[in-house]
N, C-alpha and C positions, 0 to 999 in steps of 0.2 A: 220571719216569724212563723211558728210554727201551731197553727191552732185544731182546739179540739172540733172533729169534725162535725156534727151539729151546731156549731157556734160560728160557723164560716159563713152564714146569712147573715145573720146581725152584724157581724163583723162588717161585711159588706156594706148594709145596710148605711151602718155607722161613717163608713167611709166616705161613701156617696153623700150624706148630710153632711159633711165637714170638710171634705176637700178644697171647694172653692173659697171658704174660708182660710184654709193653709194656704192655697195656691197667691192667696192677697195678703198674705202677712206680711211685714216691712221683711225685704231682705232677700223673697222667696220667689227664683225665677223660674222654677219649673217644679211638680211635684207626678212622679207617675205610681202609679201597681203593679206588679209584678208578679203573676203564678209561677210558680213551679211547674212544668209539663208533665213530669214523673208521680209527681208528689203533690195533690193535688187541693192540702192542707197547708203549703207550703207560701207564704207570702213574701215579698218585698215592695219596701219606699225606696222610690231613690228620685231622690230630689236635690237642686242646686241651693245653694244660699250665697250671697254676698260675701260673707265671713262669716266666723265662727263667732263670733259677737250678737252676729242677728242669728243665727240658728239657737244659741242660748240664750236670748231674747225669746225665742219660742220655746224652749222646753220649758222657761221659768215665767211663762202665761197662763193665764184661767184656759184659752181656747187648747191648748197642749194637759194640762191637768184634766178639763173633763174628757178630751181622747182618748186618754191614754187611760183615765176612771173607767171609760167604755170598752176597754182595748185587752186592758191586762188581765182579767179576770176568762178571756176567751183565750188564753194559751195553750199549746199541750206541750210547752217547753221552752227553757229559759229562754228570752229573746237577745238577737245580737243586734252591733251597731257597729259603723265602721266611719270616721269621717275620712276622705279620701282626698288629693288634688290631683288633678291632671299631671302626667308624666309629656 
């Protein structure tokens, strides 16, 4: 996620209020943050779920709606997603 750089506090901010709440959602065994080193507007989640059943369980919750209400308005460009499994 790539945010506009005075909006990287709040963003923050926002994170720090709501993670332990992700971190305890049905389904969700780990949640981290991630900088960019180079780029310093630069974010990533990467977090575990159960399945893809409970992670869409979470995107289609009020706690994921007002996140992401919080989230999306701080971008400086379209945000990506990637679900991935272990090789």
């Amino acid at each position: 996620m790539g945010f506009i750089p005075d909006q990287i506090d709040a963003f923050l901010k926002n994170f720090e209020q709501n993670k332990s709440k992700i971190r305890n959602f049905e389904g969700c065994s780990h949640l981290q943050l991630l900088r960019d080193e180079h780029q310093s507007n630069q974010f990533f989640t990467y977090s575990y779920w159960e399945s893809e059943s409970h992670l869409n369980n979470y995107r289609n919750s009020a706690l994921f709606k007002e996140v992401w209400a919080n989230t999306k308005n701080k971008f400086s460009q379209i945000p990506e997603a990637w679900s991935t499994k272990q090789v």
